[in-house]
C-alpha positions in Angstrom: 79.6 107.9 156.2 82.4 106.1 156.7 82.5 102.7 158.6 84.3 102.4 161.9 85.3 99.0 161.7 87.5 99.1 158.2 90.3 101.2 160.9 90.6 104.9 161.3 93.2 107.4 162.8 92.7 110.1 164.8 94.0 113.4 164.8 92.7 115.7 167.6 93.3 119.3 166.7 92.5 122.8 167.8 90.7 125.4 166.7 89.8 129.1 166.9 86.7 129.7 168.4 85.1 131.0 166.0 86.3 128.8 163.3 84.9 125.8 165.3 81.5 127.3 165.6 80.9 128.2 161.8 82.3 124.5 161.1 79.9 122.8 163.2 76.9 124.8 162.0 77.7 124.4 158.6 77.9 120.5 159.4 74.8 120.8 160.8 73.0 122.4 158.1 74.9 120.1 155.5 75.2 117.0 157.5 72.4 117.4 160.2 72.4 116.7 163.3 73.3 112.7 163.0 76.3 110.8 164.6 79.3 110.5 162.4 78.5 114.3 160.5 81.9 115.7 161.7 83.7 112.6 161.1 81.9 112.9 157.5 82.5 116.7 156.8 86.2 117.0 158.3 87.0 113.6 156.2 85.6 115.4 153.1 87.6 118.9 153.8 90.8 116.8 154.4 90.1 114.5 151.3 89.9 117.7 149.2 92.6 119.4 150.6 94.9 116.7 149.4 93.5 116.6 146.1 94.2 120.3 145.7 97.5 120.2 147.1 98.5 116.7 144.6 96.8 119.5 141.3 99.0 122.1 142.2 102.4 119.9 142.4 101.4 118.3 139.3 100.4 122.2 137.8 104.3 123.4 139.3 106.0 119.9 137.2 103.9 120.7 134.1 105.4 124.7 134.5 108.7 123.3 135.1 108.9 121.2 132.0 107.6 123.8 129.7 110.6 125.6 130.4 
């Protein structure tokens, strides 16, 4: 869990319906029902996101120098 104090953004988004309710149960099972398990789970989603997104430009500069 990640410590309030060491400074954090926030981003307020929105979500479809049903999109928002199979996210927060799946927190709930993976997380439980403790403060912070959003916070937790949506930092995790975005930290991989942008570790997928950095592999695939580095996979398009590796195709592009093969060439």
């Amino acid at each position: 869990m990640y410590n309030m104090a060491i400074g954090m953004g926030r981003i307020d988004i929105i979500l479809p319906d049903d999109i928002e309710e199979k996210f927060r149960r799946q927190v709930g099972q993976t997380y439980g029902a403790r403060r912070g398990a959003l916070t937790d789970a949506i930092t995790n989603a975005i930290t991989n996101w942008i570790g997928e997104q950095a592999q695939k430009e580095v996979e398009q500069e590796n195709r592009g120098k093969k060439k």
